[in-house]
ZABARO-366907 format. One record per residue (C-alpha): residue number from 1; residue in one letter; x, y, z. Coordinates in nm, 3 decimals. Layout:
<site NUM, "a", <X, Y, Z>>;
...
end
This chain:
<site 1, "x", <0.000, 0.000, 0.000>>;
<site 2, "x", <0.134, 0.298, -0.077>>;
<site 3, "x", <0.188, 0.593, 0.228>>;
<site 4, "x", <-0.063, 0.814, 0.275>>;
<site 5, "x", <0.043, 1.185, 0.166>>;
<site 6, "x", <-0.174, 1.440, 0.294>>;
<site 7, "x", <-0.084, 1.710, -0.011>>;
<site 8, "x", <-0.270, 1.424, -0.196>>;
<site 9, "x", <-0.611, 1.487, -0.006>>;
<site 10, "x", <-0.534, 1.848, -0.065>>;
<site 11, "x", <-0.498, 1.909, -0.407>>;
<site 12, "x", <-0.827, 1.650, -0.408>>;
<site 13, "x", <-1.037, 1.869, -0.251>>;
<site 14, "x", <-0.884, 2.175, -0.438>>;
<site 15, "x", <-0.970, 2.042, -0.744>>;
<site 16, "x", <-1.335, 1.935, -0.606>>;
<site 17, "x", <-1.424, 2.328, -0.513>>;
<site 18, "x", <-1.248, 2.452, -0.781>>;
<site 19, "x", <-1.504, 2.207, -1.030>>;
<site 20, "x", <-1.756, 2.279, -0.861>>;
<site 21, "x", <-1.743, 2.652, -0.885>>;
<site 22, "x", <-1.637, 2.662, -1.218>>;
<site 23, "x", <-1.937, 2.475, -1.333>>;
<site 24, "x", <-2.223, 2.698, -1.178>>;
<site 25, "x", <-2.319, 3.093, -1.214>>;
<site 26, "x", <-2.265, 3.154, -0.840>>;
<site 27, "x", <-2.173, 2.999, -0.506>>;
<site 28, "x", <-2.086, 3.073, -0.187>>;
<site 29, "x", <-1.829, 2.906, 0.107>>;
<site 30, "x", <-2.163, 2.795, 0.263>>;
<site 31, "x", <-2.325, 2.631, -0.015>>;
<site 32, "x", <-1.973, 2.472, -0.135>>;
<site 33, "x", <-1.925, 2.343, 0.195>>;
<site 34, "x", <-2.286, 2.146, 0.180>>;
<site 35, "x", <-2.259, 2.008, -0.112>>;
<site 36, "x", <-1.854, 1.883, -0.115>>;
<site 37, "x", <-1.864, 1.795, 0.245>>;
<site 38, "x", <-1.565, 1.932, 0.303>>;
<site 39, "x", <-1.545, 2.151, 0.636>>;
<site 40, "x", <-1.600, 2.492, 0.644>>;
<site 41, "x", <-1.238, 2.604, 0.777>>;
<site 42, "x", <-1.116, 2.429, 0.439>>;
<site 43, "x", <-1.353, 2.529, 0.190>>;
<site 44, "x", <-1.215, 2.886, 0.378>>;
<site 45, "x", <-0.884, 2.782, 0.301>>;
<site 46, "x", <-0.898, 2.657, -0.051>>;
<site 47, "x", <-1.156, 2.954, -0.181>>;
<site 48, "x", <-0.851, 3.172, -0.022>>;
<site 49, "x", <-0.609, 2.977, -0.259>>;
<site 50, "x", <-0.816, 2.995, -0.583>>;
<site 51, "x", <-0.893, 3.330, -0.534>>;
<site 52, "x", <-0.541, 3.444, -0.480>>;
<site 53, "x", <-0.455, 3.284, -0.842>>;
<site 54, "x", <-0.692, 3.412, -0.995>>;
<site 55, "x", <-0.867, 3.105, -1.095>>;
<site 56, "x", <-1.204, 3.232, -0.901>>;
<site 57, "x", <-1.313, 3.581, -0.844>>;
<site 58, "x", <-1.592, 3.768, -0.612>>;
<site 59, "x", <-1.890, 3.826, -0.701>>;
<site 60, "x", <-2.093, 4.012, -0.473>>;
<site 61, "x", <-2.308, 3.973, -0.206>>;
<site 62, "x", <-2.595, 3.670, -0.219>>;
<site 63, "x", <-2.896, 3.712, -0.107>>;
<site 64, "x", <-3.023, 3.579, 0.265>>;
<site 65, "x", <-3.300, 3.609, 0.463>>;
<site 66, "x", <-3.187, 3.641, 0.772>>;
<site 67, "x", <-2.830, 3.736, 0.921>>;
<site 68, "x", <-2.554, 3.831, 0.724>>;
<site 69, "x", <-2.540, 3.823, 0.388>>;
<site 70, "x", <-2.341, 3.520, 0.200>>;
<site 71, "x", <-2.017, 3.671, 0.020>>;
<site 72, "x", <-2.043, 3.448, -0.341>>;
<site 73, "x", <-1.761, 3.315, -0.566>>;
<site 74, "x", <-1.771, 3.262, -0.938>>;
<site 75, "x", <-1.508, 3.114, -1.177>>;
<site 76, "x", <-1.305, 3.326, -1.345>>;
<site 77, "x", <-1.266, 3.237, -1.728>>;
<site 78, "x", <-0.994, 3.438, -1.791>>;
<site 79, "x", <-0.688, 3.340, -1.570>>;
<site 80, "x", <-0.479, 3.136, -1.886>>;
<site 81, "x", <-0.555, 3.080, -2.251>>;
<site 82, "x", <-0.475, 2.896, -2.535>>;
<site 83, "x", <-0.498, 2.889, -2.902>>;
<site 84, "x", <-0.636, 2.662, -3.137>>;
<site 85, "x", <-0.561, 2.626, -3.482>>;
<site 86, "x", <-0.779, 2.396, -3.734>>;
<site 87, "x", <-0.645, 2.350, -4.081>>;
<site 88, "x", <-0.906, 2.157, -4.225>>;
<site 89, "x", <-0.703, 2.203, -4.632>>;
<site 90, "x", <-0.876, 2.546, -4.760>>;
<site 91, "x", <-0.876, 2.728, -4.443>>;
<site 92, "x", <-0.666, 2.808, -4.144>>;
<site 93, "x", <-0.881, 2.877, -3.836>>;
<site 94, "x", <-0.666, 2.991, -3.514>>;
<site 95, "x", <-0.841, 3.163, -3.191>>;
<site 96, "x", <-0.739, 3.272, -2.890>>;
<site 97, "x", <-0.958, 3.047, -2.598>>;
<site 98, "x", <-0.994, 3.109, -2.246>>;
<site 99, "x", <-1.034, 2.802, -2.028>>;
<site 100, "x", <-1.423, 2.859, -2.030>>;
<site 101, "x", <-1.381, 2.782, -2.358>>;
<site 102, "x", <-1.479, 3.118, -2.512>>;
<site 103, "x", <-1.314, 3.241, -2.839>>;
<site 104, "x", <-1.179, 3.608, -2.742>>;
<site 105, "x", <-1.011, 3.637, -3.096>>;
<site 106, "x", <-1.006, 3.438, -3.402>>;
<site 107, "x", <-0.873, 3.460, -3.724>>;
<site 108, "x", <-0.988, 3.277, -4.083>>;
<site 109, "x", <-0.754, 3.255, -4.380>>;
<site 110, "x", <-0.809, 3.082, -4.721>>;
<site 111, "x", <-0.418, 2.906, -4.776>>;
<site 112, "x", <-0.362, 2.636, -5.085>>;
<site 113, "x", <-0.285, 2.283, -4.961>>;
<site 114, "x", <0.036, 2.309, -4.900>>;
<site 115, "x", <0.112, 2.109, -4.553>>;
<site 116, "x", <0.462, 2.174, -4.471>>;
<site 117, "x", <0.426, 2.536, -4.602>>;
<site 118, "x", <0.068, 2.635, -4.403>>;
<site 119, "x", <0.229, 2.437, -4.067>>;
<site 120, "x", <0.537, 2.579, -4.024>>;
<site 121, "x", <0.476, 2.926, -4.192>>;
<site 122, "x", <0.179, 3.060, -4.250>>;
<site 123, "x", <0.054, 2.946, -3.925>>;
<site 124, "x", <0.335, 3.091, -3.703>>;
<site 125, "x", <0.305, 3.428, -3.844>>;
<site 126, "x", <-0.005, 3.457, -3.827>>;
<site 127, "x", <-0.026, 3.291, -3.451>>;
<site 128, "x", <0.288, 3.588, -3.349>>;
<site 129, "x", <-0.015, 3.888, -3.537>>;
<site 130, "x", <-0.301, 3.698, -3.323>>;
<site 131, "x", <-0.162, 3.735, -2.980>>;
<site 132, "x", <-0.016, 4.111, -3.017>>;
<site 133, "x", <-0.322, 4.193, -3.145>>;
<site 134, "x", <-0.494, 4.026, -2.822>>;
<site 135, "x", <-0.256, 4.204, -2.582>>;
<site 136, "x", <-0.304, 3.915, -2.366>>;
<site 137, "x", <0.064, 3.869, -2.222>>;
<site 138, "x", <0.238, 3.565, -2.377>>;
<site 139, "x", <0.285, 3.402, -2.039>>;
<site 140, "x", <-0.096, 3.344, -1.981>>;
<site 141, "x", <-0.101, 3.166, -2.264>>;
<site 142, "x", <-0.019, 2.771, -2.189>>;
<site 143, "x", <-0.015, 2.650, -2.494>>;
<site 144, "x", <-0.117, 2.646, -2.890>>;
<site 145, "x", <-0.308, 2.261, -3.034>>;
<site 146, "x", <-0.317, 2.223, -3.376>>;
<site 147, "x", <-0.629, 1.997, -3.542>>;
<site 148, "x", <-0.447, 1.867, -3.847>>;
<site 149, "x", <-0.683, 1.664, -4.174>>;
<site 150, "x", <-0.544, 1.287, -4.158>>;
<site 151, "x", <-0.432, 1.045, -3.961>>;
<site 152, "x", <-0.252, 1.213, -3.615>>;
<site 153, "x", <-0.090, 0.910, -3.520>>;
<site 154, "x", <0.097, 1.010, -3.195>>;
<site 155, "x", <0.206, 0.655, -3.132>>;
<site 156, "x", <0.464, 0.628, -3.469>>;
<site 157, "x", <0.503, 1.028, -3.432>>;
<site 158, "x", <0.323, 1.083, -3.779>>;
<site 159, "x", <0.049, 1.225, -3.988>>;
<site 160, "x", <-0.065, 1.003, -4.326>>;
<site 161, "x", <-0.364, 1.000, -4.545>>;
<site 162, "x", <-0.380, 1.354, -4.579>>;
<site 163, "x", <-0.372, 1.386, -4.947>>;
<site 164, "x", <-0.590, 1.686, -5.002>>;
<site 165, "x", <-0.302, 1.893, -4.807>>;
<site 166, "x", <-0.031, 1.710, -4.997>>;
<site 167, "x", <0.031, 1.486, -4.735>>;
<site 168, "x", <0.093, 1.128, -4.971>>;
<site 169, "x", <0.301, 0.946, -4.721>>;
<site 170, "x", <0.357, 1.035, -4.435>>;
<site 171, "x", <0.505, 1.334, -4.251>>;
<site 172, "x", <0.703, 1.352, -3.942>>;
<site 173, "x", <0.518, 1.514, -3.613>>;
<site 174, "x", <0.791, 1.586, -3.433>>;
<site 175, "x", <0.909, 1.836, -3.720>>;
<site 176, "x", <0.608, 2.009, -3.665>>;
<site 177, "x", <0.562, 2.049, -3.307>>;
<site 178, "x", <0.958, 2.121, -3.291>>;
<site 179, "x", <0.911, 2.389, -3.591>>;
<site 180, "x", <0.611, 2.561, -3.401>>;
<site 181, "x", <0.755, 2.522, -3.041>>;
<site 182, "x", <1.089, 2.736, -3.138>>;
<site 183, "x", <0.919, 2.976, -3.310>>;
<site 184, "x", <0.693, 3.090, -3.032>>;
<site 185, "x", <0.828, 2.944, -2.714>>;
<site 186, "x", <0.533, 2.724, -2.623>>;
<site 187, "x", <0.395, 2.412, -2.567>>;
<site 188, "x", <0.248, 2.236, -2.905>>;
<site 189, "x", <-0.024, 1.944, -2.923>>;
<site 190, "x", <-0.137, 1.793, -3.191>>;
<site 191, "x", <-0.481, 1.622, -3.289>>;
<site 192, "x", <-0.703, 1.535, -3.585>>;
<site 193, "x", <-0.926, 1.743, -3.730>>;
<site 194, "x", <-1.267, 1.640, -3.662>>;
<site 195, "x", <-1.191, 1.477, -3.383>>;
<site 196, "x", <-1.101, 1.836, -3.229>>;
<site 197, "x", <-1.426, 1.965, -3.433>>;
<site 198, "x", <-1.627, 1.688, -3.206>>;
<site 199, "x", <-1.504, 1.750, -2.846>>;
<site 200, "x", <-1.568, 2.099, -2.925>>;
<site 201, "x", <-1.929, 2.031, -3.013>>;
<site 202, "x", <-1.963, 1.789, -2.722>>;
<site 203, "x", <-1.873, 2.092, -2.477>>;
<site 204, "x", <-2.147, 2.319, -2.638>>;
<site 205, "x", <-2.393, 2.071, -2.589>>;
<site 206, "x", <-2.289, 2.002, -2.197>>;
<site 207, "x", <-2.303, 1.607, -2.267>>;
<site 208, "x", <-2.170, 1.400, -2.000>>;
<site 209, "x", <-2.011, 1.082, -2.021>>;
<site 210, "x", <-2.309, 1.009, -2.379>>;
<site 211, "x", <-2.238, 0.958, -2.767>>;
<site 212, "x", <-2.217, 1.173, -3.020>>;
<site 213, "x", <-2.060, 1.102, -3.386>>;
<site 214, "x", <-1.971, 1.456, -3.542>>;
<site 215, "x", <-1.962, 1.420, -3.960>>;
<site 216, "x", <-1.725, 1.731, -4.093>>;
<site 217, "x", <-1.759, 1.784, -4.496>>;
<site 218, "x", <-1.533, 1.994, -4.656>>;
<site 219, "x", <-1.214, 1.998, -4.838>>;
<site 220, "x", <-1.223, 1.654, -4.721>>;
<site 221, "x", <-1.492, 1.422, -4.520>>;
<site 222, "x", <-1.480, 1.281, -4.203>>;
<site 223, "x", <-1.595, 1.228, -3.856>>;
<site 224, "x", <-1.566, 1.251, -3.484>>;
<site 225, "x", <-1.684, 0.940, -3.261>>;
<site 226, "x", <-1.733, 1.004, -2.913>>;
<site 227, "x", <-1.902, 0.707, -2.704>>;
<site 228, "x", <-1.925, 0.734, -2.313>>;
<site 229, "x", <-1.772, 1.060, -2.287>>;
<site 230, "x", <-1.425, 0.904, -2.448>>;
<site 231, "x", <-1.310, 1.031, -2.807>>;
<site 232, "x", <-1.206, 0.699, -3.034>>;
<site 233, "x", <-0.879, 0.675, -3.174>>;
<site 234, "x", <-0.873, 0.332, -3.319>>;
<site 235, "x", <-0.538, 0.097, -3.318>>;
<site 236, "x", <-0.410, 0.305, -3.597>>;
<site 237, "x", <-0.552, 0.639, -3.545>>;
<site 238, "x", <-0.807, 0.616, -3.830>>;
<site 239, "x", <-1.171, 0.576, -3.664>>;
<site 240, "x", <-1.373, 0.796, -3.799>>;
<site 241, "x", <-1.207, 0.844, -4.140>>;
<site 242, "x", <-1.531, 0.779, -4.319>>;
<site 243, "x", <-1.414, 0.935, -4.654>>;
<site 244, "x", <-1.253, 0.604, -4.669>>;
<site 245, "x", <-1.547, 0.425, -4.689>>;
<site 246, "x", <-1.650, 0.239, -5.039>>;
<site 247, "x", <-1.988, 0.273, -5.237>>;
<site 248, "x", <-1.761, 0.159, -5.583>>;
<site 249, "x", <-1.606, -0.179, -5.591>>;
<site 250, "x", <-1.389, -0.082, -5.872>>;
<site 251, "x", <-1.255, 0.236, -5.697>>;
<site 252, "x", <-0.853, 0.195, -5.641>>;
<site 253, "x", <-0.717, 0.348, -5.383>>;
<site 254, "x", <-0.414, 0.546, -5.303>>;
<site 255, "x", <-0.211, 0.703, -5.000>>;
<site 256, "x", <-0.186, 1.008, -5.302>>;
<site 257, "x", <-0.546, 1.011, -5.347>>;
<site 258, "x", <-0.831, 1.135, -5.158>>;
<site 259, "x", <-1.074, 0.811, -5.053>>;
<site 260, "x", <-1.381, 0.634, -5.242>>;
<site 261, "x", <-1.678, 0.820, -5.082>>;
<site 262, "x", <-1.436, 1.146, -4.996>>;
<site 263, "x", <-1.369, 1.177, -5.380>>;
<site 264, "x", <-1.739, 1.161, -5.445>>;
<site 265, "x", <-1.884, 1.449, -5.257>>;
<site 266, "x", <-1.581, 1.672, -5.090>>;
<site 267, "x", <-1.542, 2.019, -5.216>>;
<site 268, "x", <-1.302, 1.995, -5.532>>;
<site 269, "x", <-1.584, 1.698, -5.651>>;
<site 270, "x", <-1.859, 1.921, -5.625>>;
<site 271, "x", <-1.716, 2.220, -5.778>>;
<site 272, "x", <-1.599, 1.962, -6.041>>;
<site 273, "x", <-1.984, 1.850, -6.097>>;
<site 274, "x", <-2.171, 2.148, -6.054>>;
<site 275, "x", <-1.988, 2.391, -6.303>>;
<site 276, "x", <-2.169, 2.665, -6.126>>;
<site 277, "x", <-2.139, 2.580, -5.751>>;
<site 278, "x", <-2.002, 2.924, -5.626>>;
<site 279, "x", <-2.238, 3.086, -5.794>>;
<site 280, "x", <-2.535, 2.890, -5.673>>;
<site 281, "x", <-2.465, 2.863, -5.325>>;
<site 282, "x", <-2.363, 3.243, -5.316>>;
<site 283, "x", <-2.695, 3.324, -5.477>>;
<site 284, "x", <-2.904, 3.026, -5.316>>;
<site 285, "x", <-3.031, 2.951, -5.665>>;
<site 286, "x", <-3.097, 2.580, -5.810>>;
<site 287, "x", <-2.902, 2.409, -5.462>>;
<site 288, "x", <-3.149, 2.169, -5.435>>;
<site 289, "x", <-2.997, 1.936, -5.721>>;
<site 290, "x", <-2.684, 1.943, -5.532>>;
<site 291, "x", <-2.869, 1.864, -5.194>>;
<site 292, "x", <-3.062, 1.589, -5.361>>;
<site 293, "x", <-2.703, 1.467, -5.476>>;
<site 294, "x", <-2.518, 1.470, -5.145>>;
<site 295, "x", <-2.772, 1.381, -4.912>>;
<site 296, "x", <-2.798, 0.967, -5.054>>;
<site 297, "x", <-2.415, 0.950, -4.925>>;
<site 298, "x", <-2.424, 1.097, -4.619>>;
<site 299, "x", <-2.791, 0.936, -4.514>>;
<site 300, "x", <-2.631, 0.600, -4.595>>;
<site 301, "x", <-2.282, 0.693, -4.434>>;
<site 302, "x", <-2.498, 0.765, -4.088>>;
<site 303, "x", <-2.694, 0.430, -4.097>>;
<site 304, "x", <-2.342, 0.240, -4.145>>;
<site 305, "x", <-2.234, 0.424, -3.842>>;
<site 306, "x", <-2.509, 0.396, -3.661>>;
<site 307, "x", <-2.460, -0.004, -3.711>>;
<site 308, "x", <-2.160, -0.018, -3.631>>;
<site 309, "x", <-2.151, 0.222, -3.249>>;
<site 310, "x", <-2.522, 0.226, -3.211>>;
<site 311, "x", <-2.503, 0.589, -3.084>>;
<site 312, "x", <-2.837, 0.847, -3.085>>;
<site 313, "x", <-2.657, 1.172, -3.212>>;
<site 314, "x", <-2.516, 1.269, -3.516>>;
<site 315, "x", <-2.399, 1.626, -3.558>>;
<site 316, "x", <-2.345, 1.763, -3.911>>;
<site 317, "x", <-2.088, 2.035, -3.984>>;
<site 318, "x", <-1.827, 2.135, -4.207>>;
<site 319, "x", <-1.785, 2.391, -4.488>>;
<site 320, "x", <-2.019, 2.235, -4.735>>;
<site 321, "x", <-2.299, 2.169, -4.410>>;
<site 322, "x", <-2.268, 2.524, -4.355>>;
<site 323, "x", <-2.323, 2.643, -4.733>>;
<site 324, "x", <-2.614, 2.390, -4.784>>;
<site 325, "x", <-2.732, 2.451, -4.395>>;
<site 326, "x", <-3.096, 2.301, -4.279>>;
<site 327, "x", <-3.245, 2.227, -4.625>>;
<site 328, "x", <-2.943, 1.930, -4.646>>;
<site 329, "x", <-3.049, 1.840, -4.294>>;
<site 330, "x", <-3.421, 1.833, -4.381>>;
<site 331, "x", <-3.313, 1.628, -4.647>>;
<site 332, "x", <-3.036, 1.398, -4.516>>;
<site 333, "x", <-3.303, 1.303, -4.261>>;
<site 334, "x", <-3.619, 1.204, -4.501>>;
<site 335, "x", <-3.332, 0.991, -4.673>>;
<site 336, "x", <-3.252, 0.798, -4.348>>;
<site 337, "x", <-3.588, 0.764, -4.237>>;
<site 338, "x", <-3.610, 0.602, -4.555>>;
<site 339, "x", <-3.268, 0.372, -4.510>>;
<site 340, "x", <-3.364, 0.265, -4.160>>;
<site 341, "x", <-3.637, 0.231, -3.895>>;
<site 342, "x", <-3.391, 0.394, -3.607>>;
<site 343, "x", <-3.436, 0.658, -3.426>>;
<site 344, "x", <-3.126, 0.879, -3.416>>;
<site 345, "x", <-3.129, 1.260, -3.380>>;
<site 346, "x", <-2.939, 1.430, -3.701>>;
<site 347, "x", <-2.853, 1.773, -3.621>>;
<site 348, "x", <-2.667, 2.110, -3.701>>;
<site 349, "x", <-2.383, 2.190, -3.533>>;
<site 350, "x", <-2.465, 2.426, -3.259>>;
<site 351, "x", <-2.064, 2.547, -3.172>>;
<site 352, "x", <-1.971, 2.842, -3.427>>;
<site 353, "x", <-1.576, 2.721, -3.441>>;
<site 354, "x", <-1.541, 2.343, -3.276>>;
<site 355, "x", <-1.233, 2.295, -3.408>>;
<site 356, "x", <-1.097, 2.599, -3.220>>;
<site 357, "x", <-1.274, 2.505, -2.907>>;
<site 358, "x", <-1.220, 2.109, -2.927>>;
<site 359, "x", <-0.869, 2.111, -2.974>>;
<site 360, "x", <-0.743, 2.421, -2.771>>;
<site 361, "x", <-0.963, 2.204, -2.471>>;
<site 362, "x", <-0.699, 1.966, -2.494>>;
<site 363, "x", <-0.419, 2.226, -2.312>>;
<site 364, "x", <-0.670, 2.315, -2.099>>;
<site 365, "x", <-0.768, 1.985, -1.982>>;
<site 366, "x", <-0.388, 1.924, -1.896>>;
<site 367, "x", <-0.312, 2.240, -1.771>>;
<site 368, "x", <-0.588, 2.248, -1.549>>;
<site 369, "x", <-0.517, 1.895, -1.419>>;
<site 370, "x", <-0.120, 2.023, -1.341>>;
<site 371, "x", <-0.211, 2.266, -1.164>>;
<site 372, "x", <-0.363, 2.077, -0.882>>;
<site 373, "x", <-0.054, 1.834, -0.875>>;
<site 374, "x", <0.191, 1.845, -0.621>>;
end
């Protein structure tokens, strides 16, 4: 058995109050005391502690209706940041987060698909613009995730099958965590795309330890899968790479190609179809022929998921969701009903920027956990 350390028990019930307060409007010593269990001389203690770092702030007098007053405490959103950048092929997201997961800045640029160039370039001086013109000092900022198309596979220190950024074979992580850490002197993670897009919808929604499969379509296609609160990785870092997936048995694939169902409705294939796509979607003219052509794939893409991790929400998003909006979802859903007797809810996305949210979450999550470590 191992000794008993009291700092242990400590940092336990620092973290405890310091979840606790960060997860409702308003609270005060009294009410955190009830509720934890924890006596009131060390809910005194630990409130002192917080508030001294800034991590929780006052906020007033309560109301009572008798005696004196209740002094309450609320979380403070704003004692560190982080950025997150998504490069989903077109576009390069970045934002500035605070650990309440609120976008303070955020900046959108249209790049070409060039990997090495956008990662280790364009993204740093952009990053260095975003945070002067934040003037939040450098050190409150803990760290800078990037959410990166293909597979992030942090076992063999690589990203693959990201062809649509020029990524044929693979491309060493370390180069670009090593690239972006000198640079700007911080701490660099690294995740896939959508999966960042999904944990950042599964904080706007509030979900708790549930399912939720989050389908991105864009420059590329593919998807999120969250099941009991846990985001899926897969052996090989490729669950969820649904543009992968194969309507054609004569379709041949390639590391230097994009996938079977990927090459049938991503961006560059429906620009390639519709001569007039731009034009349509910019003036919401005739969009219903390309609705009626995308919504057959991606009904019958959710009912082989759905087979597969028998989850009850789907979330739709992505640059194309967003241009085609609800009359895709009306439609997408008529064709399921159609496909399968389930009952799943198909949805919008409901987080403006989950990419920027899901994967700058990741440095918060770890930053938040070191700081109650002894």
């Amino acid at each position: 058995m191992k000794p008993y350390i009291a700092s242990n028990l400590r940092d336990m019930n620092r973290k405890t109050v310091f979840d606790l307060i960060a997860n409702v409007s308003e609270i005060s010593r009294s009410e955190i005391s009830q509720i934890t269990g924890i006596s009131a001389p060390t809910v005194l203690k630990i409130t002192n502690y917080l508030c001294e770092n800034g991590f929780i702030i006052n906020a007033g007098e309560g109301q009572s209706p008798l005696g004196r007053k209740p002094q309450m405490l609320k979380f403070n959103p704003n004692f560190a940041y982080s950025i997150g950048v998504e490069y989903e092929g077109d576009y390069l997201k970045m934002g500035i987060v605070n650990v309440g997961s609120e976008i303070i800045l955020k900046k959108i640029i249209h790049v070409k698909s060039d990997f090495e160039n956008v990662v280790t370039h364009i993204l740093i001086d952009n990053v260095k613009s975003l945070i002067v013109e934040s003037g939040i000092p450098k050190d409150k900022i803990h760290g800078i995730a990037l959410g990166l198309p293909g597979a992030v596979d942090l076992d063999n220190d690589e990203i693959r099958l990201g062809p649509l950024v020029g990524v044929c074979n693979t491309y060493p992580l370390h180069k670009i965590i090593e690239t972006i850490k000198d640079a700007l002197n911080i701490s660099v993670y690294v995740c896939n795309d959508v999966n960042a897009a999904s944990i950042g919808e599964y904080i706007t929604r509030n979900l708790k330890n549930e399912d939720l499969v989050y389908i991105s379509l864009g420059t590329g296609l593919g998807s999120g899968i969250i099941l009991d609160g846990n985001l899926r990785f897969g052996k090989h870092f490729i669950a969820g790479e649904i543009g992968y997936l194969v309507y054609d048995n004569n379709f041949k694939t390639s590391e230097c190609l994009p996938g079977s169902l990927e090459s049938l409705i991503n961006l560059n294939a429906l620009t390639s179809k519709f001569k007039d796509f731009e034009n349509r979607i910019k003036n919401r003219t005739n969009i219903k022929e390309i609705i009626d052509y995308i919504a057959p794939y991606l009904a019958t893409t959710i009912l082989n998921i759905i087979s597969i991790v028998d989850v009850n929400q789907v979330v739709l998003g992505g640059i194309i969701i967003d241009m085609l909006g609800k009359e895709l979802l009306i439609e997408v859903s008529e064709q399921f009903k159609k496909l399968s007797a389930l009952d799943v809810n198909i949805d919008l996305r409901k987080c403006d920027e989950p990419g920027i949210i899901g994967i700058s979450h990741l440095i918060t999550n770890d930053y938040i956990k070191n700081i109650f470590l002894s």
